[in-house]
VOFI-873640 format. One record per residue (C-alpha): residue in one letter; y, x, z. Coordinates in steps of 0.1 Angstrom, whole numbers, plus 5000, padded with zeros to 4 digits. Layout:
N
AYXZ/...
//
This chain:
578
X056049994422/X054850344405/X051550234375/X050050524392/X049050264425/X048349984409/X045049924418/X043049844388/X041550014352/X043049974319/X040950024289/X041150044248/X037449894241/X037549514236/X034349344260/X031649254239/X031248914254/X034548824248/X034848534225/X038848474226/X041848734229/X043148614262/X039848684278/X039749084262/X043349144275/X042749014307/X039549214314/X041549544293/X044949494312/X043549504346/X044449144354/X041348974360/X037249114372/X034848904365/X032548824403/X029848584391/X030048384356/X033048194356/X034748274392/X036548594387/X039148784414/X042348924405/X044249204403/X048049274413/X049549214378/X047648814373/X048448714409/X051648824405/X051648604372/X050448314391/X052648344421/X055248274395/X053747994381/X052847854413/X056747864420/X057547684389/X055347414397/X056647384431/X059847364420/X059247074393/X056946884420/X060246894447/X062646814422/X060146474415/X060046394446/X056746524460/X055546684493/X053646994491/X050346924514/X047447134519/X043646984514/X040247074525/X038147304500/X035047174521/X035146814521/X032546554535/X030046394510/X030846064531/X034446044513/X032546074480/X030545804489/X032945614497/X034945624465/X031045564451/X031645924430/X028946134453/X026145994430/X028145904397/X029546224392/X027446474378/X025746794388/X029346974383/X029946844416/X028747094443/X026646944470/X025147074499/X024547064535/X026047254560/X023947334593/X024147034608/X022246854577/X025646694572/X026246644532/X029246834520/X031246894488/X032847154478/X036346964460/X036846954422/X039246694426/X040846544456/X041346164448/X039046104483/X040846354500/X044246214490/X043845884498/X042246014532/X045146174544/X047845914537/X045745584542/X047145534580/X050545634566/X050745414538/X050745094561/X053844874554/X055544834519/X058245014532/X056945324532/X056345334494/X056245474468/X055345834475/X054046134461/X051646464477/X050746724457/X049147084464/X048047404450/X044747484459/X041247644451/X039047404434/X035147454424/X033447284396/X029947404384/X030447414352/X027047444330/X028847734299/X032147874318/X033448124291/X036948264273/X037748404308/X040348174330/X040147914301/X037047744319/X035847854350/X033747694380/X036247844411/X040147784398/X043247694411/X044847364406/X048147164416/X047146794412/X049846524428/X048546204439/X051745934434/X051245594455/X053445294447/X053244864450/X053344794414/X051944884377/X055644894371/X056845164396/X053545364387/X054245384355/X058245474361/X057045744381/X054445824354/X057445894328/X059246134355/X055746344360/X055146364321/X059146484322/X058546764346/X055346854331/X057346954300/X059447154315/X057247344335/X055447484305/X058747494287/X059847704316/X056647914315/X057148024279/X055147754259/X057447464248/X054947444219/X053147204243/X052146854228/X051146534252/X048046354234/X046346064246/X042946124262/X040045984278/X040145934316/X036646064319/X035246054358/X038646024370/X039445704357/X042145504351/X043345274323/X045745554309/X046145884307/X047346214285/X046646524280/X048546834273/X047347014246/X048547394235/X047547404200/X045847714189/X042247794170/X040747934199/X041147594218/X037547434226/X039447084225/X039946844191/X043346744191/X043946424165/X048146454151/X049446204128/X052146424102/X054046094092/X054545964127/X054346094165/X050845954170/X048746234189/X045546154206/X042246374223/X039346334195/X037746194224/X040545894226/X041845844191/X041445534172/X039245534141/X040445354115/X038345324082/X039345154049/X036345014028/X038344794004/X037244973973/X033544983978/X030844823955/X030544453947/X027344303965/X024244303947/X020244193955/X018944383983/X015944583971/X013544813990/X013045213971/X010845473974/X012545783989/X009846043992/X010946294019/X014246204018/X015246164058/X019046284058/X022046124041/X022446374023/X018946394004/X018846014001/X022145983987/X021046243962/X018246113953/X019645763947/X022545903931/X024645673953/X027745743978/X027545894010/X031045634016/X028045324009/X025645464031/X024145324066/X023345614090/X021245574118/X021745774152/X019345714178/X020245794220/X018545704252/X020745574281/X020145864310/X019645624336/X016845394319/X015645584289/X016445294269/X017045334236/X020045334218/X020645294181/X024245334165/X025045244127/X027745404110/X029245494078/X027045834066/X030046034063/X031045964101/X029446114130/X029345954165/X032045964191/X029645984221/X032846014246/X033445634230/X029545534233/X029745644269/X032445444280/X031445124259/X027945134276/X029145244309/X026645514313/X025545864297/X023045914269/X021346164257/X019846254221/X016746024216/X013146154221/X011945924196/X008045824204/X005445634181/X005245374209/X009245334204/X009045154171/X011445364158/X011145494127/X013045884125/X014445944093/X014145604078/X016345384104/X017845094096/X019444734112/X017644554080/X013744384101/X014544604127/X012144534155/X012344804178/X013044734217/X016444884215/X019844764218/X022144874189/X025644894181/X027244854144/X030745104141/X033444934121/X033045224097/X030444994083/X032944654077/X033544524053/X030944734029/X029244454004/X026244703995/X024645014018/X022045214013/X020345244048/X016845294062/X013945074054/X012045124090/X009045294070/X008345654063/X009745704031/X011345424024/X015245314022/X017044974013/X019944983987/X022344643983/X021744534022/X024944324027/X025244344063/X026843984069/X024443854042/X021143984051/X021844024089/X024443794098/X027643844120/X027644134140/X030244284164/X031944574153/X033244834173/X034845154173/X032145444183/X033045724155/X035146014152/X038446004134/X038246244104/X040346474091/X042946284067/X041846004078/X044345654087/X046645734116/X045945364135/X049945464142/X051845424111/X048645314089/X048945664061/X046145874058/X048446144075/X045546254101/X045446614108/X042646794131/X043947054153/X042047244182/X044047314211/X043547414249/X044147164277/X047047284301/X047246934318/X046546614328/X048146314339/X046446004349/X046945584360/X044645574383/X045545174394/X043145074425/X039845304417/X040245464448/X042645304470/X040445004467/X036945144469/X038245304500/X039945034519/X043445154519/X045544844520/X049344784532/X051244484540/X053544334520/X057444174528/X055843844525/X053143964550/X050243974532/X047244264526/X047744444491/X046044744479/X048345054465/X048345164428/X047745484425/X048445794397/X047446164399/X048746474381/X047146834373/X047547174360/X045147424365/X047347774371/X045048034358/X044247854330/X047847814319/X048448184324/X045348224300/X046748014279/X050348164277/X048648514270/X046748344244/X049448194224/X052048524234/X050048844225/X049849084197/X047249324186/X047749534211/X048349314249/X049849004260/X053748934251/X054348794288/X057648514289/X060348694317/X059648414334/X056348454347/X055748844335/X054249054363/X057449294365/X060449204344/X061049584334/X058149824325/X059650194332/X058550514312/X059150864322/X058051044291/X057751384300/X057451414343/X056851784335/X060251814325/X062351824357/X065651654342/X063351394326/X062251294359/X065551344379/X067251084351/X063150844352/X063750834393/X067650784397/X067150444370/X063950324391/X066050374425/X068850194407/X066449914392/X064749844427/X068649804448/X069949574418/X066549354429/X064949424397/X060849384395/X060149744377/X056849894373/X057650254371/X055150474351/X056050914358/X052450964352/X051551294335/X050151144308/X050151154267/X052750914250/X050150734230/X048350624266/X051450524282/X052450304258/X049250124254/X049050074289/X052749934287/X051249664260/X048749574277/X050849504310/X053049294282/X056449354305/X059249214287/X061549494290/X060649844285/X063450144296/X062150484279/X063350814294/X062351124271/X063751454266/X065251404227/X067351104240/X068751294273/X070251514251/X073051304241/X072651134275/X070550814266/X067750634269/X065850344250/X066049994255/X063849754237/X061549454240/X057849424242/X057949194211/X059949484197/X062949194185/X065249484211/X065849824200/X068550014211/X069150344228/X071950324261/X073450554277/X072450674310/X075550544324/X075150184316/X071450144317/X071249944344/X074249704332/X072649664302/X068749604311/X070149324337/X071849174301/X068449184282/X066749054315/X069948734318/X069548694279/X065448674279/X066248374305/X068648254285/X066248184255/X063648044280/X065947744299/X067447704262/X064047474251/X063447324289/X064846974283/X066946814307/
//
């Protein structure tokens, strides 16, 4: 098509409430326009993106075996209810009702909806195992959407649902999904793409992983061993702590700490280690208000993903009351009496002598011996892994902290909702037995955000061929001149019959805006027609990432382009694994 239709403004100012580079260039190209915060529509060159992705995906999904279906964006509260998730899930979940008082739901996931469609089908052993997936609009109301398609509340998603008879065949099947998951975003430009363990969160499921794409402006924690292939979510990762070099035990002694309430300003005034330190954080459960007191190490801060799923409920930061019996500041496990329950991290074992709070204002304990002066206590693993900290892999302190951007997800769902929702099949032996499931998703504007973000320059995105919006990006420099244009039209006609996507810019225009709105529509190829070059009958050939230079004459254009076009495939397929 000719740049001067497409629908859609490009601009040189970056967005002031722009907070990563994806999100500028999207807004700038003339890709995305933002509707309401965090649901956006889009313009020619981003659907066009997508419809590309979306064709990947399909293809991956059919080559593992799964049938495209189509869900409901409107679902029925009663399906939620019946999984139990309409109340447990939280107010990201849409709810409303429709004219008829009915509840309703708009989808943010479609484990109900799954399990719905296929629970008649799914009757008799023989029919398994089986996989659906679809691509399809989803709406989650998330509290801060921001950095454009990175998280938004109305997105598109594929997510697979697998259904099998045993742990064993789930998990065979789970190995084939993690396989084509690879290659699509191997196939979609980014085999950078690392699989981490993560947290099931409200999905659930006993396993599940992540796919992280590792870059700064990732809102995610991604935990990477350097001496071995651990990989882990913060949110999931082992912490490991070593405490064999601490201080010998000695009496337990109560101090005088005036106006000393944080770590920090104790251990400074004590002149002790922050590494022999008792830190006191104090949460109320959401449902009860109870309170909620975790101990840990004072250089470790709490994993409250891990609290969660250890209490089986969400907390939120204590609102600490005099009638609590909690003492802010001056916290600790030593003749505490305060209705609360409390948890003891294993940051703390195996430490002969903290410094922790005394329960008073203004007063801390040094030398309590937590086995000694408390007795046994259970241990358990509530804190975040630290930077350099012990890989619970190999056992080095080879930890590294990287920040990344969630592409997908891949899940072990077991019975959670095949078994909260009755769907049962009969075995060969006859008897009732209740499916395993797994489920699967990539969220498709996102991962074009994300592709942007980790392929762009200064000056637009540095689109794969693969998924760019047009493979070749056309420039008549001068469409005053007539020869300019006569040569600028014959290569678009020529372009468009050998099936080539061109965008085709003859607009009378300066050189310096043409070629900035050729960066920011990041085409892989770009064919320059000007007068100099015509001269000795050529024109230039090159590369948006500028590693193609070249200048071809007239003649062979064509020829040449569809060689830059096989060769940028070529790179692509050479890093999708097999």
């Amino acid at each position: 098509m000719k740049l001067q239709n497409l629908v859609g403004t490009r601009f040189k100012e970056k967005p002031a409430d722009c907070v990563i580079d994806s999100h500028a260039l999207m807004l700038r190209g003339g890709y995305i326009k933002n509707v309401s915060n965090g649901i956006y529509s889009l313009y020619t060159p981003m659907k066009r993106i997508t419809d590309k992705i979306e064709n990947i995906i399909r293809q991956e999904m059919d080559a593992a075996d799964s049938q495209e279906v189509l869900f409901p964006v409107v679902l029925p509260g009663s399906l939620w209810e019946e999984s139990g998730r309409y109340q447990s899930v939280g107010d990201e979940l849409l709810r409303f009702n429709d004219r008829n008082n009915t509840p309703m739901v708009l989808g943010m996931t479609h484990e109900e909806a799954a399990v719905h469609l296929v629970k008649e089908y799914g009757n008799s052993y023989a029919k398994y195992p089986f996989s659906i997936y679809q691509i399809q609009t989803k709406y989650r109301d998330e509290a801060r959407p921001r950095a454009g398609l990175i998280r938004v509340r109305e997105f598109t998603m594929k997510d697979a649902y697998s259904f099998h008879t045993s742990q064993e065949d789930l998990e065979r099947y789970y190995d084939i999904m993690a396989n084509s998951y690879f290659r699509i975003f191997q196939r979609v430009g980014i085999p950078e793409v690392v699989s981490v363990k993560s947290d099931s969160g409200m999905i659930g499921g006993s396993v599940s992983h992540e796919y992280m794409l590792l870059t700064e402006a990732g809102e995610d924690s991604i935990v990477l061993c350097e001496e071995c292939n651990y990989s882990a979510n913060m949110e999931a990762a082992d912490t490991t702590v070593d405490n064999s070099n601490c201080s010998p035990a000695r009496e337990l002694e109560k101090v005088l700490t005036p106006h000393c309430k944080t770590i920090e300003e104790v251990c400074t005034f004590l002149n002790s280690k922050v590494e022999e330190s008792c830190k006191a954080v104090m949460y109320q459960k959401n449902m009860t208000d109870e309170y909620v007191v975790v101990f840990l190490r004072g250089d470790y801060e709490v994993n409250e993903t891990k609290l969660t799923n250890l209490l089986g409920e969400k907390v939120h930061a204590a609102v600490v009351t005099e009638e609590s019996g909690l003492v802010a500041g001056f916290c600790g496990p030593y003749n505490q009496n305060a209705k609360c329950q409390i948890i003891y991290d294993k940051s703390l074992e195996g430490i002969e002598s903290l410094c922790c709070g005394a329960n008073e204002v203004d007063y801390h304990y040094v030398g309590l011996n937590i086995k000694r002066d408390i007795g046994d206590v259970t241990y358990v693993d509530v804190s975040k892994i630290q930077d350099g900290g012990i890989c619970p892999c190999c056992g080095k302190k080879s930890i590294k902290i990287s920040r990344g951007i969630e592409v997908g997800n891949i899940f072990q769902l077991g019975t959670k909702y095949s078994k909260q929702m009755g769907m049962t099949y009969i075995d060969k032996e006859g008897n009732t037995q209740i499916p395993i499931m797994g489920c699967y998703g990539i969220g498709v504007g996102r991962l074009a955000a994300s592709v942007c973000e980790a392929k762009h320059d200064d000056y637009g995105p540095i689109w794969p061929i693969s998924i760019a919006p047009w493979q070749v990006h056309l420039c008549c420099m001068r469409a005053d001149d007539p020869a300019c244009k006569e040569a600028a039209d014959k290569i678009y006609k020529e372009l468009l019959a050998s099936n080539i996507e061109v965008i085709y810019d003859d607009r009378e225009v300066r050189a310096g805006a043409m070629f900035a709105d050729a960066d920011l529509l990041g085409v892989p190829v770009r064919v320059i027609v000007g007068p100099k070059n015509l001269v000795n009958g050529e024109v230039e050939l090159k590369t948006r990432d500028k590693k193609v230079s070249m200048n071809v004459s007239v003649d062979n254009i064509i020829d040449e382009t569809k060689a830059l076009i096989e060769q940028l495939f070529a790179e692509i397929n050479s890093k999708v694994q097999p």
